[in-house]
C-alpha positions in Angstrom: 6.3 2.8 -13.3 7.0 -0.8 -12.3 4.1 -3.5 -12.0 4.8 -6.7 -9.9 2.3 -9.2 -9.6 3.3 -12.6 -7.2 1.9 -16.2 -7.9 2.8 -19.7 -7.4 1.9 -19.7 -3.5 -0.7 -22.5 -2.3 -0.3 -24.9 0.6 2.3 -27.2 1.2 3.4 -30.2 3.7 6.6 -29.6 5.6 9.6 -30.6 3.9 7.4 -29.8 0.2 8.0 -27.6 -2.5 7.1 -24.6 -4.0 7.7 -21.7 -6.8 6.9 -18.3 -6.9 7.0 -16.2 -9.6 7.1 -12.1 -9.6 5.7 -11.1 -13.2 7.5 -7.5 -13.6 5.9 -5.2 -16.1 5.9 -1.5 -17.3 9.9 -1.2 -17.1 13.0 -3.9 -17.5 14.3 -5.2 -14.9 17.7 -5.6 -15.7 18.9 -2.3 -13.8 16.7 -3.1 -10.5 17.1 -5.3 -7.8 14.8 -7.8 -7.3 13.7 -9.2 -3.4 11.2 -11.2 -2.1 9.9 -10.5 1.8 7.6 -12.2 4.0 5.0 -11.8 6.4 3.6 -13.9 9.1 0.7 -13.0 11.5 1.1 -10.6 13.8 5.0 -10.0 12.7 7.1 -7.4 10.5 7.7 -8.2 6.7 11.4 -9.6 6.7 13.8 -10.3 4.0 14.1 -13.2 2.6 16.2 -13.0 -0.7 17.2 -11.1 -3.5 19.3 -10.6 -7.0 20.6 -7.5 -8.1 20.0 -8.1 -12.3 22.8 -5.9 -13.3 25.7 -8.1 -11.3 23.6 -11.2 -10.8 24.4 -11.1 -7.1 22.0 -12.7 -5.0 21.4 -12.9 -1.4 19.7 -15.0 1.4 18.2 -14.6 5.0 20.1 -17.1 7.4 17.2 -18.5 7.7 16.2 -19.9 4.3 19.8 -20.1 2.9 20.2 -23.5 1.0 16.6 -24.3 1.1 15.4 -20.9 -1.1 17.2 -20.2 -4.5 16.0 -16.6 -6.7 16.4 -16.3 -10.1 15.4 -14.8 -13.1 14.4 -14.6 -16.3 14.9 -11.7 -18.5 13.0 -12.8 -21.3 10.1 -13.4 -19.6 10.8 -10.3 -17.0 9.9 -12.7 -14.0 11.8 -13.6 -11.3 11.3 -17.0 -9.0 11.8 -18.0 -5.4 12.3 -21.8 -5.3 11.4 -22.9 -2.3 12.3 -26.5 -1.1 12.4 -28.7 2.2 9.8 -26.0 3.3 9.4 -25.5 7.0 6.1 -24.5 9.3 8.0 -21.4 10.5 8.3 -20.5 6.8 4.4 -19.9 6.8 3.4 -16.0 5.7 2.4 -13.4 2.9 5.5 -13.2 0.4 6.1 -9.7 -1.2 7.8 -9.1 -4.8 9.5 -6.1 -4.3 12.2 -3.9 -6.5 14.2 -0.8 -6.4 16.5 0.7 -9.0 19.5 0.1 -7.2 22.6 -2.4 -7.3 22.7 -4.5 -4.1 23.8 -2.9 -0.9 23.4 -4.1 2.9 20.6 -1.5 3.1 18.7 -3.7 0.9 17.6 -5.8 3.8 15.2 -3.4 4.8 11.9 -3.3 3.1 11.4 0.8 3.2 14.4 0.8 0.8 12.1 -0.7 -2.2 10.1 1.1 -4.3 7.7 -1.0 -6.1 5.4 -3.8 -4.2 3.4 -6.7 -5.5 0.1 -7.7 -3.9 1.9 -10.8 -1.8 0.9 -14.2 -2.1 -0.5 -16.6 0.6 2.2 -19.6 1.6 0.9 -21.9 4.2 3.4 -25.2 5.0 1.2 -27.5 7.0 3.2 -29.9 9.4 
């Protein structure tokens, strides 16, 4: 089994800063792919980025691309969104999420993960 916890959310001005980190236990990461989703009010959880570990591919929604960067750290088996120049719209409940699978374009969809954290609040005031 795979454990992911989220921190690292709070509340931000517009055009702030902030890093989340996806603590991954119970199993090594290094053969999973690793995403982060979000959630606003009212709206379906969306894709927002993710890095397959064993090819250290990593991909971005339009929509955060050069403002979000994902990364990981094996030794600490935790994986970060950096989140800069933050935007109102980028206001929701962001997921940890993994699958053991190398990236594919069916990796956008959050039914193909396997293993959820409990999502952590990120509110960007304006």
């Amino acid at each position: 089994q795979v454990q992911l916890v989220e921190s690292g959310g709070g509340l931000v001005q517009a055009g702030g800063s902030l890093r989340l980190s996806c603590a991954v236990s119970g199993r090594t990461f290094t053969d999973y792919t690793m995403g982060w989703f979000r959630q606003a009010p009212g709206k379906e959880r969306v894709f927002v980025a993710a890095i397959s570990r064993s090819g250290g591919i990593t991909n971005y929604a339009d929509s955060v691309s050069g403002r979000f960067t994902i990364s990981g750290d094996d030794a600490k088996n935790t994986v970060y969104l950096q989140m800069n120049s933050l935007k109102t719209e980028d206001t929701a409940v962001y997921y940890c999420a993994a699958v053991r699978a190398s990236w594919s374009r069916s990796l956008y969809t959050p039914y193909k993960y396997d293993y959820w954290g409990q999502g952590t609040q990120v509110t960007v005031s304006s």
